[in-house]
N, C-alpha and C positions, 0 to 999 in steps of 0.2 A: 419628362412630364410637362403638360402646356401651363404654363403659369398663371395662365388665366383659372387653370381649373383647380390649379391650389390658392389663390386669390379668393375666390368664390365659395370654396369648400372649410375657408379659415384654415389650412394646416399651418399659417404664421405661429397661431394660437399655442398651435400641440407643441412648436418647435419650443415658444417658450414657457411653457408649463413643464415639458421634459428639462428644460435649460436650468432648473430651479433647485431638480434632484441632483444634478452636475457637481462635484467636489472640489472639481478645482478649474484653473482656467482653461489650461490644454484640454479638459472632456466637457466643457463649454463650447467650444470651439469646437472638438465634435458633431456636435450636438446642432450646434448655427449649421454645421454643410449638410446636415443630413437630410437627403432627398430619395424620393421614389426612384426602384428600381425594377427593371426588366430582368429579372434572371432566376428562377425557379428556385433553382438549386442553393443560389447565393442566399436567397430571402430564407430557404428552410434551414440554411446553418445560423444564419442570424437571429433568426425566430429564437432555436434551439438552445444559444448561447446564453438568451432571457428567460429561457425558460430553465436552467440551470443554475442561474443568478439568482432569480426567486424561489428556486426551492432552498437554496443556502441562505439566502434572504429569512425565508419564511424557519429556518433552522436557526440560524445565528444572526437577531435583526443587525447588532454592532459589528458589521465587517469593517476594519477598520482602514480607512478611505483618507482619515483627517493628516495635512502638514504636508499635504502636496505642493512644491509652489513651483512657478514655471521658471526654469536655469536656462532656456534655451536662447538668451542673450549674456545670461552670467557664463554660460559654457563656450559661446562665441568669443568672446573678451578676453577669456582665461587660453584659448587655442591660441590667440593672437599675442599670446604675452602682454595682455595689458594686468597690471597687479589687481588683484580685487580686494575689497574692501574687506571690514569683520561683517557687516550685515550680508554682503554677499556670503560670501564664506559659511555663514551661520546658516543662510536661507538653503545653503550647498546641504549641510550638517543634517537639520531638519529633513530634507527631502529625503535622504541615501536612509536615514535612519524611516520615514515612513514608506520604501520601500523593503527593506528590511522585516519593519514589523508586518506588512501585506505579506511578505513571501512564507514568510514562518508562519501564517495562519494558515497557506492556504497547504503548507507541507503538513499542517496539525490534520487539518481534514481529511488531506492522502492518507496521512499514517492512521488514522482513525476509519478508515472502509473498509467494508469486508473483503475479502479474498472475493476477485472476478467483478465487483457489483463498485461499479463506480457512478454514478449520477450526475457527477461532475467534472465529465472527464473533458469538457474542453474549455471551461472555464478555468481548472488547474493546468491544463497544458499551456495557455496562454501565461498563466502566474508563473511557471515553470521557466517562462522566458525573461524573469526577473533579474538581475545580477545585484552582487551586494557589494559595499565597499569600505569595509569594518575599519580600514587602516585610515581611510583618508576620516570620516568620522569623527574616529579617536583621536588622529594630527588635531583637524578643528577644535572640538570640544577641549582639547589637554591647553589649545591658546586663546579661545576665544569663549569671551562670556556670552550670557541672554542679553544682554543688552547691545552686543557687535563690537566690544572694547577687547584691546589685545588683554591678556592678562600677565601678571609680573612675572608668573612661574613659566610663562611660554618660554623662557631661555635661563640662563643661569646669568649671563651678561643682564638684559633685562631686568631680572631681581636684582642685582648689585647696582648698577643703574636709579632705577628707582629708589631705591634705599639711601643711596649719597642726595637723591633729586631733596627727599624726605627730611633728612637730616639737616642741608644748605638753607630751604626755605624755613625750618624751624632757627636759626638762629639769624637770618634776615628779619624772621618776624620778631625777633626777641629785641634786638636793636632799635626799630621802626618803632616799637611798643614803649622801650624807656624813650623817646624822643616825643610821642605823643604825650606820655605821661609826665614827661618834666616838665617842671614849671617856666623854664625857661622860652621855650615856645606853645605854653598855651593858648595866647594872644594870637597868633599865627594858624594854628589849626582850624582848618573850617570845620572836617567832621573828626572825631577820636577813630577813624577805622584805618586798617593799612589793607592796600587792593593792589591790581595788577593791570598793569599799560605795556603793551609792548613786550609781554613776557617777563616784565620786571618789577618788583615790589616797589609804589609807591606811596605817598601819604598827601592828602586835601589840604592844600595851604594856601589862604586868602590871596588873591590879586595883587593885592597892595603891599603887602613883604616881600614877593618876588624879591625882589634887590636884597632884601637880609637875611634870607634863608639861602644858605649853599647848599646847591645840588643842580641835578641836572632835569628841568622839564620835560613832562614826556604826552602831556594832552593838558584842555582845558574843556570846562565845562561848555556846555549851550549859550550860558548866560554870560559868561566868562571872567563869573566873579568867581571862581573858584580854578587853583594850578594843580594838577598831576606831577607832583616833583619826589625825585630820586634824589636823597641826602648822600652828599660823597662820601658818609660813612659805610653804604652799604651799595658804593658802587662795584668795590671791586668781587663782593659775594654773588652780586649780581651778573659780574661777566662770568664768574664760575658756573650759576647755577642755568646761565645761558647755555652755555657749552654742555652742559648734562642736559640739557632738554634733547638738543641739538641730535647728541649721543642717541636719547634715547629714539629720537624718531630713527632716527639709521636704524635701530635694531626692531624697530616694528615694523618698518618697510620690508629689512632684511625675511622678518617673520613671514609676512603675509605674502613678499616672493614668492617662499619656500611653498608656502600652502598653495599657492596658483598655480606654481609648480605641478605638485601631485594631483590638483584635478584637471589640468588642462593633460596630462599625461595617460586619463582615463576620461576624457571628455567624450569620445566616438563612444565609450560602452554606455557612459551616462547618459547622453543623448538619446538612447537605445532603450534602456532602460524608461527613459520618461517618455516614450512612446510606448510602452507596454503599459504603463502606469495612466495614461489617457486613453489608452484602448479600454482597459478593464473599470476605467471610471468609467466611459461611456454605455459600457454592456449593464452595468450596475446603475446607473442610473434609469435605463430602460425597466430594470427589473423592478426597480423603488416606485415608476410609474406607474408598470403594471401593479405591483400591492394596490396601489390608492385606488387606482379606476376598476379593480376586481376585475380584470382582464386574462386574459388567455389562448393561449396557442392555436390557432385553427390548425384544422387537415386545408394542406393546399393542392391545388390544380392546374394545369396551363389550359384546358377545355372549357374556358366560358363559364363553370359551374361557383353556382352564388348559391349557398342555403346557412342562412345565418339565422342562428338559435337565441333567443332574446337579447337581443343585439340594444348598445345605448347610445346616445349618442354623447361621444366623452365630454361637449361643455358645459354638458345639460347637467352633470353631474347626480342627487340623489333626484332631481325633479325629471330626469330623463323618462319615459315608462317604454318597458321592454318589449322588443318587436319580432315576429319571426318574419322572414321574407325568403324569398326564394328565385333562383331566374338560371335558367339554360339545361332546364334537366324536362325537355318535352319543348319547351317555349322559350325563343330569345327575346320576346317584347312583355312589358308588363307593362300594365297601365292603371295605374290609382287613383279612385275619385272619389271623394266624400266630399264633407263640411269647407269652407273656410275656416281657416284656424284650426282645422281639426288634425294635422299632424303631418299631411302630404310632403312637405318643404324639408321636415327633418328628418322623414324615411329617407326621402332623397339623399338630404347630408348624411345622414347618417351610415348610409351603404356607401357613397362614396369615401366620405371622410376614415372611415375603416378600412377600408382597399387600402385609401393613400399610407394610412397607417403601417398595414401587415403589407405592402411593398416597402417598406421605409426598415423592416425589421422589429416593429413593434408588435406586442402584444394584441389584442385588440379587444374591447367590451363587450363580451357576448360568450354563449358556451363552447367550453370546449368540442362539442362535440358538433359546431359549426364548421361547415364546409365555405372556402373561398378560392378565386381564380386570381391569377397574376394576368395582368392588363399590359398590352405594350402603352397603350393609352387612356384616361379618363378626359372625355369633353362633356366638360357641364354649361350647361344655360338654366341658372337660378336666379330667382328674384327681379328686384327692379332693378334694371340699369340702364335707364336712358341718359342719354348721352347731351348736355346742354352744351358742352363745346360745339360739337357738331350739329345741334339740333335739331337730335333725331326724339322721336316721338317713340314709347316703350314697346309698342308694336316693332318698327323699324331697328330698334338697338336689337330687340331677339333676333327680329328674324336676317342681321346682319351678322349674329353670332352661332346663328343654325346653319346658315350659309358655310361658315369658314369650316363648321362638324363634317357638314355633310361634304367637305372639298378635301377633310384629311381621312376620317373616320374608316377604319378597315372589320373586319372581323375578329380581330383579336385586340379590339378596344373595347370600352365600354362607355354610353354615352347615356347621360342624367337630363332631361328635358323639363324645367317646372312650369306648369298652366302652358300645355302646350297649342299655339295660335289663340289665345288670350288678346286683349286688346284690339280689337278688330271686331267684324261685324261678326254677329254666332256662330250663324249658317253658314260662310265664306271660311272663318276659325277653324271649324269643325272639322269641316269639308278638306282644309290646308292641312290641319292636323294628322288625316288620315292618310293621306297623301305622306305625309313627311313619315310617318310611321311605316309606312308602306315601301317606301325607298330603303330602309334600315334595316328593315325585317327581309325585305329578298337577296340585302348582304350580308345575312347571318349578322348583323350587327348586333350584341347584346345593348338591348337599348330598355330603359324606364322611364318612364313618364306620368306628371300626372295630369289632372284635367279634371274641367267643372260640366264638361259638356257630355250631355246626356248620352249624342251620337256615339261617343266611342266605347262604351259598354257594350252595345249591342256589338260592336266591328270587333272589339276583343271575346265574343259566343263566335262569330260567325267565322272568325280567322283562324285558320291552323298556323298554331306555332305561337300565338298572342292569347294572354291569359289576363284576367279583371282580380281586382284587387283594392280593398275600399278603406279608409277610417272609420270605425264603429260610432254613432255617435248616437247619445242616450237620449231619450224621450223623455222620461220620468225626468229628470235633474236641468231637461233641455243643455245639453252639454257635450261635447266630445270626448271621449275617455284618451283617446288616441295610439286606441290598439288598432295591430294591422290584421286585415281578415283576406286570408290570397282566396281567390276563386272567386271571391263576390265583389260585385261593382256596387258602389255604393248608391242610397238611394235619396230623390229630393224628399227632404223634410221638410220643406219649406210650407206646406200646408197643414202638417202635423203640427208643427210648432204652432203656427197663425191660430190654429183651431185650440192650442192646448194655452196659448196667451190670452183666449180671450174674443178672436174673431166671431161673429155669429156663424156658424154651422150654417144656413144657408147660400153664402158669400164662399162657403169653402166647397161645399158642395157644387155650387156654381161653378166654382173655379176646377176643380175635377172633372167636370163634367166639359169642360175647351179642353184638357189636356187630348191628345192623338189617341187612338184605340190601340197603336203600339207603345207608347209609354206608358198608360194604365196598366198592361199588359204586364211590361216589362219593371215597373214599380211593384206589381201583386207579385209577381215572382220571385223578386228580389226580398220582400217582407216574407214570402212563405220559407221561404229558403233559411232566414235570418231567424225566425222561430223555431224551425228545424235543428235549425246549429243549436241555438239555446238549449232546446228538448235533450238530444244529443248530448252537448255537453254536461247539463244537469244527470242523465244515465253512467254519465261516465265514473263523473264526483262518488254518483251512489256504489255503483260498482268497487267502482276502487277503495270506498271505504269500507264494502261487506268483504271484499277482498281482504283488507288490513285485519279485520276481525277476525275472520277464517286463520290471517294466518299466525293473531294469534292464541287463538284455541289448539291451534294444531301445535307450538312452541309449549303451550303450558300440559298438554297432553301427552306430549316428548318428554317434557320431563319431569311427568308423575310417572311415566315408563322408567325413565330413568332410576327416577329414587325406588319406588319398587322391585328392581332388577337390582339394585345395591343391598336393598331389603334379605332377596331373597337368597342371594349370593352369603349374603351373612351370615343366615338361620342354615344352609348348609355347612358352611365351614363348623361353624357351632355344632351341627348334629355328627358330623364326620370325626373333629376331636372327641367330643362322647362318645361314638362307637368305638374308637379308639380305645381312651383309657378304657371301658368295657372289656374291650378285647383282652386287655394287657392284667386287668384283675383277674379275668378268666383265666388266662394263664397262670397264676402264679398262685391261683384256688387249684388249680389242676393237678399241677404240681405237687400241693400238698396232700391231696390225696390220693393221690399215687402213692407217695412215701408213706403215707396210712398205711393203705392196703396193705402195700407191701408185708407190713410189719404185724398187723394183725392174723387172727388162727382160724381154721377155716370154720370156725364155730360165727365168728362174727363177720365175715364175709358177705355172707346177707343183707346185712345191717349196711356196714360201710357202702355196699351196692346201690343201697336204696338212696343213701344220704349223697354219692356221686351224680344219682339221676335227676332228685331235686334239685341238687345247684345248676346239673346242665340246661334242666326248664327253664330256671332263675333269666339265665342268660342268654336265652333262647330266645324267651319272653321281650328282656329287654330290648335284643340286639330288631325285634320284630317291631318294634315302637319306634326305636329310632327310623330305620329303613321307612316305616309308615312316615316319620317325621320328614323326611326329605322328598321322599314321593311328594309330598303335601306340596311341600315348596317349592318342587320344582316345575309346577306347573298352575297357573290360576283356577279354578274347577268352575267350568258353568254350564251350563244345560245347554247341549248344540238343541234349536228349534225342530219338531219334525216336519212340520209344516209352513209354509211360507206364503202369504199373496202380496200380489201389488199394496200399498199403505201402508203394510204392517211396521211398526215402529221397531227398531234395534238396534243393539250396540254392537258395535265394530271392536271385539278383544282387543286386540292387539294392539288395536288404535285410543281403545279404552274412545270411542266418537259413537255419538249417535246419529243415525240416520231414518230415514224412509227406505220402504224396497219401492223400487222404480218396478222391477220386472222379474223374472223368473226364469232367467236360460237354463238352465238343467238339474239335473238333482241337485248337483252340488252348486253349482254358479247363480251367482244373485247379485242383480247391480240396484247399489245405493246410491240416494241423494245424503249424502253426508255437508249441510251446507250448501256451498255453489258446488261445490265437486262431485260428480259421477264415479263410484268406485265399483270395478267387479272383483267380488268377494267370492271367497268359498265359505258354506255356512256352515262347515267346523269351528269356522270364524266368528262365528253371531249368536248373540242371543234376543230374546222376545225381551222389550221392553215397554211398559204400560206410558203415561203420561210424558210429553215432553219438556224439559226446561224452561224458564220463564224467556231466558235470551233466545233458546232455538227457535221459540215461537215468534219475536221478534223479528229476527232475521228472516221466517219459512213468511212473514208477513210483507215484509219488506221486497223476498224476491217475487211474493206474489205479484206486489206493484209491479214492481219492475218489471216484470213479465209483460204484465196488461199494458204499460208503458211502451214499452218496446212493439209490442203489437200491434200500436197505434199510430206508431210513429215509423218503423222500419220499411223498408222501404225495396221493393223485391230485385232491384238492382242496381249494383256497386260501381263507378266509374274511377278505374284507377290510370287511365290515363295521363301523361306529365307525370306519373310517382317515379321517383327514384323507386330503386328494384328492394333497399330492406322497408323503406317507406309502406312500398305498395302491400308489400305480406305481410306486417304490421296491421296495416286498414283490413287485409283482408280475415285475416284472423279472426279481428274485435269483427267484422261483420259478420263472418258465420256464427259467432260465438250469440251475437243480439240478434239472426234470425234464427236460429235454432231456437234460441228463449221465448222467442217472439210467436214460435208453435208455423213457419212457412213451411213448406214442402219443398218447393224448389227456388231458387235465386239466378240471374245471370249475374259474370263477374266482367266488365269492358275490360279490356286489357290492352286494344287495340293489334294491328298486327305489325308494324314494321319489323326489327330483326327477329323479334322472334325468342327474345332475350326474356321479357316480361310473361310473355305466356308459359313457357318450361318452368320458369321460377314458382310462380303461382299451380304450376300440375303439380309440383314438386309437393307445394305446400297442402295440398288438396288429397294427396293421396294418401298422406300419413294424419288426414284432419280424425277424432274423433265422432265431428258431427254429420261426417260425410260421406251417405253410399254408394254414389256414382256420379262421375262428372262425364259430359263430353264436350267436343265444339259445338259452335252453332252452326244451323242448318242455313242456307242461303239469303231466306227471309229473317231469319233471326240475328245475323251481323256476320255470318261467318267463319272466320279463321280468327278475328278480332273481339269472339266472344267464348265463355267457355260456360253452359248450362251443368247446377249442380243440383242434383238432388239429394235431400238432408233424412238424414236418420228419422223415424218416427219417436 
């Protein structure tokens, strides 16, 4: 990637703000090399591998990362047999132990997946490549403390060692102690303390008794009234407790051999090991950047294709505002012109700076469900940079730096152009401009640019392949918002403002009245268009909020079905066990009169006959109530209508909804406006109902607008040209849907003709449409094979 273009696009920036999440120095160091790359496939496993990280991220924020340190000079030292130290040794300890605890978390979250469904499957197969080294650990820790000191219990020698060290200096000091404190040499002591010179216990005795104190000098003060001396009473403890010093460094040498030993003997897997350990910092650290900047995975491309979904730009942080943009799906040139200051410079950075990103493996600021292309190349020309060494003049620096574009630049680059032929004369600017656009666009070059010159709006209508694209900027607040609007070239405000600060309306009017009859032109059309979108989009908001409402009348309507059907299920089971026990008293009344009869004489026969017939009424009766009980319930009862016209008001049973009847298709079919929704019902289904809801009436209000709205505004044919293919049946859809409302009869839809890919898509859609009774091509006058005439349901 040309350095000039990451220079310009600030990725120094991203390197260090990712450098920041880094844990340790090895995924620092990652982090510094990482540069854009050319290779599809590489970037989607890289992507993938952040994307992985942050779901575990976003699961377990403490992955534990901490007491990494870099051995890859202690592990060099130790291969070479040089002894290492305890803070080596220790820093050795530390590490082995926080790969250890990385590996066991990352086996916790294997053992913890479900059967088949792994999410994480190449972030644990990299942790997989862990190795652990429990034994050399243990060695360490069993001899070395937190502070890097051998400790006593590291040998048994050692402890004995030390204990005689312990022992010898307490009775040196016991000596040194009555000699301070005798009175004999009071007069001689400079301070009452006993210290150490040379490894040997001595005591402060003035300059001037040198000669009357026996012993052996071993330093003197700065000032050199004060002697370091060793009294011959405790010389000879002294060469003792020399020799146990002596002793005991042998055996911490000896020690710390031993430990250099076992790691230089496992130095190849360790080294090994802390390159898996600076791999998985580095993927994790991508993923802790993506948390911060609410970043996310694009679908990628090698075709040129850019459609980024409210993309930010990452230095811009919360004050960024979100952008959609788009380039290579119809048109490889785009060209955006508004305001100064109104946002141009950081669309720019900001498609580029994102590319350099999601080639780098990074996440990138914007939705998921943005589409991006891998570049062999990005060349940018942004901002000022003229050149005083050479002194060139900001005209001459660009077009020294457009020169070098247009001498590498291929079709599977992408090139960033800002205020393109800027600093120059307009007309000559302009004119260079289109030129220069003109060379890049018959190399399929995916090129963006912006500009303040009015000529290239009209050249981005008049161009096939070249699309306009402007920053919105507000009249009311006089202000830029700094959203991006594709399709519309932006328009001069420059007399609106003048007129809305204050200018006299004569002076402005005047001044309108010099502009060319094709900028008037092309300024009216740009402002009708730009009220259009507004209108448009205000339809939409409304839409989509009687949308929300609809759906949820229709959730709270479900589950008064609901609880009614639990209802009714209930009062069943209820009436079922009562016929039941019923039955079962029947029986066992039955019974006993049978063993009656039996036993009775045919004198009372009669009797008994009459009293068997009453009880079977009894129960006859009952069992005829119950039966009537569940009939009841198992069905709602309401008056099917005999009659039906257009208006008539009704409920939808089963939907327990009320609507309007739109129409009348046959004895039984009747289609309702239920809401926004069209239903055909059968009118077993319906009943006559008088007055409607406060909210129905509402909404039946609302879509009236909206109807009249739409009518006013809709517009009898659709240009989906440059749409991506779900893009295009998306638009198309919402536009049958708002001329159907709108009460059109027919519409044309462009779709243009090249493969041939757009128009089958769109017959596709059109023939399973609700509001659509015939489509065909256009006829020759009408556009052709590039058009497809519909006509709409009444």
């Amino acid at each position: 990637m040309e350095q000039h273009t990451l220079k310009v696009l600030e990725y120094s920036k991203i390197i260090d703000e990712l450098k920041s999440y880094a844990s340790s120095k090895m995924g620092k160091e990652l982090v510094e090399r990482l540069e854009p790359v050319y290779d599809l496939e590489y970037i989607k496993e890289r992507l993938k591998e952040v994307t992985e990280a942050r779901k575990m991220l976003d699961e377990h924020p403490n992955v534990p990362f901490g007491g990494i340190r870099d051995l890859r000079q202690i592990l060099q030292r130790a291969a070479k047999g040089i002894v290492l130290n305890g803070n080596e040794l220790l820093d050795v300890s530390i590490t082995l132990f926080a790969a250890r605890r990385l590996k066991n978390f990352f086996k916790e979250q294997e053992d913890n997946l479900r059967q088949g469904h792994n999410p994480y499957s190449r972030v644990l197969k990299i942790g997989s490549r862990i190795e652990t080294f429990k034994s050399i650990e243990d060695a360490i820790n069993q001899a070395i403390d937190n502070s890097g000191e051998v400790m006593d219990n590291a040998s048994p020698k050692l402890r004995s060692i030390r204990s005689r060290i312990r022992t010898l200096g307490g009775r040196i000091k016991e000596k040194l102690n009555s000699i301070i404190n005798g009175s004999a040499y009071q007069k001689m002591i400079q301070d009452a303390i006993v210290t150490i010179r040379n490894d040997r216990y001595v005591i402060p005795i003035k300059s001037e008794y040198k000669d009357s104190f026996n012993g052996i000098i071993h330093d003197r003060s700065s000032s050199g009234q004060t002697l370091f001396i060793e009294p011959m009473v405790v010389v000879q403890l002294n060469n003792q407790l020399r020799q146990l010093l002596v002793e005991e460094e042998e055996e911490v040498q000896r020690i710390l051999k031993e430990l250099t030993r076992q790691v230089a003997l496992e130095s190849e897997r360790i080294t090994n090991t802390l390159k898996v350990l600076a791999e998985l910092d580095f993927i994790f650290a991508r993923a802790h950047y993506s948390q911060a900047l609410d970043a996310a995975e694009p679908t990628l491309n090698d075709k040129g294709l850019i459609d980024l979904k409210k993309a930010r730009h990452p230095l811009l942080k919360n004050k960024a505002v979100p952008i959609d943009i788009s380039l290579g799906n119809g048109f490889n040139t785009l060209i955006i012109t508004g305001p100064n200051t109104g946002g141009k410079t950081v669309t720019l950075k900001t498609v580029g700076l994102l590319t350099l990103m999601m080639q780098s493996g990074l996440h990138v600021p914007a939705s998921p469900e943005s589409q991006m292309s891998v570049f062999k190349g990005i060349y940018a020309d942004i901002g000022d940079e003229q050149s005083i060494e050479q002194s060139l003049s900001t005209f001459s620096s660009h077009m020294t730096q457009i020169i070098n574009i247009l001498n590498q630049a291929d079709s599977k680059d992408l090139v960033l152009l800002d205020e393109l032929g800027a600093g120059t004369d307009p007309l000559e600017g302009a004119s260079l401009a289109m030129a220069i656009l003109d060379y890049l666009h018959e190399r399929n070059i995916r090129t963006i640019a912006t500009t303040h010159y009015s000529e290239l709006k009209s050249y981005a209508y008049s161009k096939e392949g070249v699309e306009n694209a402007s920053m919105e900027f507000d009249l009311e607040t006089l202000s830029p918002t700094y959203r991006l609007i594709m399709g519309l070239p932006g328009r001069s405000n420059a007399l609106e403002i003048a007129l809305r600060l204050g200018l006299p309306k004569s002076i402005v009017e005047k001044a309108r009245s010099g502009l060319s009859s094709d900028e008037a032109l092309v300024d009216k059309m740009i402002k009708d268009i730009e009220e259009k979108n507004r209108q448009s989009q205000k339809d939409r908001m409304e839409s989509k909020k009687l949308r929300q409402e609809m759906e949820k009348l229709k959730a709270e309507y479900e589950d008064r079905l609901k609880k009614l059907e639990k209802k009714r299920e209930k009062i069943l089971s209820q009436a079922l066990d009562e016929a039941k026990r019923i039955v079962a008293e029947t029986k066992v009344k039955s019974d006993e009169l049978i063993k009656k009869a039996r036993k009775v004489s045919l004198n009372n026969l009669e009797r008994v006959n009459m009293e068997i017939r009453k009880e079977l009424k009894d129960v006859d009766d009952e069992l005829t109530r119950i039966l009537n009980k569940i009939k009841g319930s198992a069905r709602v009862k309401h008056k099917i209508p005999e009659k039906l016209e257009p208006g008539d008001r009704v409920r939808i049973v089963s939907l327990n909804q009320k609507g309007e009847v739109l129409e009348v298709l046959s004895e039984n079919e009747i289609i309702v406006q239920a809401g926004i929704m069209k239903i055909t019902v059968n009118k077993k289904d319906l009943e006559k109902v008088e007055v409607p809801t406060e909210k129905e009436q509402k909404i039946k209000i609302r879509l009236t607008k909206m109807v009249r709205s739409k009518a006013s505004t809709i517009q009898p044919t659709l240009d989906l040209r440059g749409n991506r293919y779900e893009e295009a049946r998306e638009r198309a859809d919402k536009y049958l849907d708002d001329a159907y409302l709108a009460g059109l009869k027919s519409v044309q839809i462009i779709h243009g003709k090249g493969t041939g890919a757009l128009r089958e898509g769109i017959h596709d859609l059109l023939k399973g449409h609700p509001h659509v009774e015939e489509f065909r091509l256009g006829k020759e006058n009408e556009g052709g094979l590039g058009v497809t005439i519909v006509k709409l349901r009444d």
